[in-house]
C-alpha positions as CSV (number, residue, x, y, z in Angstrom):
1,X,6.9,7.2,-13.5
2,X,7.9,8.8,-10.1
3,X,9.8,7.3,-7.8
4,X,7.3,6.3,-5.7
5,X,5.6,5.4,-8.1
6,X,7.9,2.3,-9.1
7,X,7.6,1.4,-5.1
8,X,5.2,-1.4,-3.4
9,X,2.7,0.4,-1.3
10,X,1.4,-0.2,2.2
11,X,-2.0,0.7,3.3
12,X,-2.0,1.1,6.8
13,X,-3.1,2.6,9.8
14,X,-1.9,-0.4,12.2
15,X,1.1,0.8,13.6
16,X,2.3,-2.7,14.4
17,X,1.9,-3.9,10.9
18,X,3.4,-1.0,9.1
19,X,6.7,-2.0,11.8
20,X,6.8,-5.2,10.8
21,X,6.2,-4.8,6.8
22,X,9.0,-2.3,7.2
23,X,11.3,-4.8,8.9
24,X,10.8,-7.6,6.4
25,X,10.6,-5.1,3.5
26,X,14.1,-3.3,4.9
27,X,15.7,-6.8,5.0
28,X,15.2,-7.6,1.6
29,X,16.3,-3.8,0.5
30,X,12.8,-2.9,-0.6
31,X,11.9,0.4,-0.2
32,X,7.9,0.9,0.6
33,X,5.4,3.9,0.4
34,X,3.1,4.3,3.3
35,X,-0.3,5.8,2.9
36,X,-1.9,5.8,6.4
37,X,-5.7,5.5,5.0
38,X,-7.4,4.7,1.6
39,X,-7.6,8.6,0.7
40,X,-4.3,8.9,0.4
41,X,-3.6,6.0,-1.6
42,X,-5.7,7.2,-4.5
43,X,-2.7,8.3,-6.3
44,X,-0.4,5.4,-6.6
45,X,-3.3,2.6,-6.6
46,X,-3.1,1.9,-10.2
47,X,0.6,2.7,-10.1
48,X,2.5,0.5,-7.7
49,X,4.0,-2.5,-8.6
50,X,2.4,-4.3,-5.5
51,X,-0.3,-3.0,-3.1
52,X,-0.5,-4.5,0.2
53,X,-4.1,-3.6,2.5
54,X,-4.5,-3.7,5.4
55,X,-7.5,-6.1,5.4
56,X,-9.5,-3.5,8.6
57,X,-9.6,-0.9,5.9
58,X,-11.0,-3.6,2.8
59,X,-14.4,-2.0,3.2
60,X,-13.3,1.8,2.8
61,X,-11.5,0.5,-0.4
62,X,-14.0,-0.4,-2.2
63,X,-16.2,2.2,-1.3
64,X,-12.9,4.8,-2.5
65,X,-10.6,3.1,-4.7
66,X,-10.6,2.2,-8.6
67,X,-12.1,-1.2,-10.0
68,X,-9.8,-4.2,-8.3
69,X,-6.4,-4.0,-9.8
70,X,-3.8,-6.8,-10.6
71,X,-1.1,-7.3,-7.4
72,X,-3.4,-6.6,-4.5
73,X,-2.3,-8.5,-1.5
């Protein structure tokens, strides 16, 4: 497992919410992977521990990503 890999990952293009996951994220030490749009969250979807969407890109998930998956906030 890669490194990012064993990481929660954001999916954003919201500038303001990838600051303040970041914030919150660095004050509890928790390293995140950012993935600016669906596409390029193909690759760690079924990987992450935790996989937080940004709920303006919901409908490009399911037309791009895996079956749901366990940990999707």
């Amino acid at each position: 497992m890669s490194n990012a890999a064993a990481r929660p990952l954001l999916i954003t293009a919201d500038s303001a919410l990838q600051d303040a996951v970041l914030a919150v994220a660095g004050e509890a030490e928790v390293e995140i992977v950012v993935a600016p749009e669906v596409g390029a969250a193909v690759g760690l979807w079924s990987v992450a521990p935790l996989v937080l969407l940004d709920a303006a890109l919901a409908p490009a998930a399911v037309r791009t990503l895996p079956v749901p998956r366990p940990g999707l906030v």
